[in-house]
C-alpha positions as CSV (number, residue, x, y, z in Angstrom):
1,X,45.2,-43.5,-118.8
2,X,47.6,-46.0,-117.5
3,X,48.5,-49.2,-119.9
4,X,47.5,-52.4,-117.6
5,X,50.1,-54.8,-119.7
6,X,52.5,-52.2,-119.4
7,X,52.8,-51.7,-115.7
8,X,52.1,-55.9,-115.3
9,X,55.5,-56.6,-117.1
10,X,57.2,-53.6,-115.7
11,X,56.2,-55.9,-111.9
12,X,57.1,-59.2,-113.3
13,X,61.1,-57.8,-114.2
14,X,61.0,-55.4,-111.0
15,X,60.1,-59.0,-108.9
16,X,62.7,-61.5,-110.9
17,X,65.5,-58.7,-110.3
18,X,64.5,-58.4,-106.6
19,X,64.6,-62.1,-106.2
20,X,67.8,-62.4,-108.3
21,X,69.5,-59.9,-105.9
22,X,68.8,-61.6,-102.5
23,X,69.5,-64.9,-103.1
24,X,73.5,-63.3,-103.7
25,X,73.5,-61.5,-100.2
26,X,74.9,-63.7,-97.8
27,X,72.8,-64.4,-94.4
28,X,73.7,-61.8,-91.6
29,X,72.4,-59.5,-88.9
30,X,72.7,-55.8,-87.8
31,X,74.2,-54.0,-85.2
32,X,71.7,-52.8,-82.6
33,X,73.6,-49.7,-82.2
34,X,75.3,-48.9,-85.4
35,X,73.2,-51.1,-88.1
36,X,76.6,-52.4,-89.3
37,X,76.3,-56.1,-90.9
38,X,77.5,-58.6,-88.2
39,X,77.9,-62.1,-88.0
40,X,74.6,-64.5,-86.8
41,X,76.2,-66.2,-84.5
42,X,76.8,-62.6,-82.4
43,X,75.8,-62.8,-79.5
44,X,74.8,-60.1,-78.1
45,X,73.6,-58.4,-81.4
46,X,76.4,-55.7,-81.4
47,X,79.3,-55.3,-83.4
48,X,82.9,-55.1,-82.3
49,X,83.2,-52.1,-81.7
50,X,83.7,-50.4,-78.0
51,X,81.7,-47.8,-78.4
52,X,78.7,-49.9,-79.5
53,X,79.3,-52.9,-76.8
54,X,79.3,-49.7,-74.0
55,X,75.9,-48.9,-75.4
56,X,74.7,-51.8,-75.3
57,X,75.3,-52.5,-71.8
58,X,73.9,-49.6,-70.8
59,X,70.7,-50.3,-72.8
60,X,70.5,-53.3,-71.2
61,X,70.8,-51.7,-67.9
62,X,68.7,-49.3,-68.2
63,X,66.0,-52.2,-69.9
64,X,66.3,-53.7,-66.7
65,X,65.6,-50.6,-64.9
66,X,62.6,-49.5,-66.4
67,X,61.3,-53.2,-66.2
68,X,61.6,-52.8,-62.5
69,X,60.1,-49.9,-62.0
70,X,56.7,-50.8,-64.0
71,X,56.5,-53.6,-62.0
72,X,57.0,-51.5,-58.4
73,X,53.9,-49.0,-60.0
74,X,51.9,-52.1,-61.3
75,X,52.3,-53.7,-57.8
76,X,51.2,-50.1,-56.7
77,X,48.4,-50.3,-58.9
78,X,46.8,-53.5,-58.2
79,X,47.7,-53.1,-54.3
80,X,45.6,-49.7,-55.2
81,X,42.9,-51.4,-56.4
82,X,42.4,-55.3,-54.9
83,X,43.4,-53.8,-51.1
84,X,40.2,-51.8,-50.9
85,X,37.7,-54.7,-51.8
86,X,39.8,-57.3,-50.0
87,X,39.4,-55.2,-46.9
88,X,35.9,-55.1,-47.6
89,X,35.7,-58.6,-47.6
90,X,37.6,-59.0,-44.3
91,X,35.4,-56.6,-42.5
């Protein structure tokens, strides 16, 4: 059977350790790319290196390009969809 008091204080050390530990991390952010600790103020979240800042802009393009495109098919969609009962109307 598992000791209730026992496993209680084993949480309350585990959480004052855990809290200890943060508070001595200073504040930063990751690399999208790489997950390397960067500054906050980057901007764009990458780090300095080529490699990753190459990646990133061709994320971003192809972000852009997929955004695009799901508008075109929603357009496609709806056009699909309203076009039919709108001509309805008309006629």
């Amino acid at each position: 059977m598992v000791d209730a008091q026992k496993v209680k204080n084993l949480m309350k050390n585990t959480g004052k350790n855990i809290m200890n530990s943060t508070q001595k991390v200073a504040p930063h952010k990751h690399c999208r790319i790489c997950h390397e600790p960067i500054s906050v103020q980057a901007e764009p979240r990458v780090c300095k290196k080529q490699e990753c800042i190459d990646k990133n802009i061709k994320d971003e393009k192809n972000q852009k390009s997929v955004r695009l495109w799901m508008f075109i098919f929603f357009g496609f969609f709806v056009l699909g969809i309203v076009g039919p009962m709108i001509f309805r109307i008309i006629s």
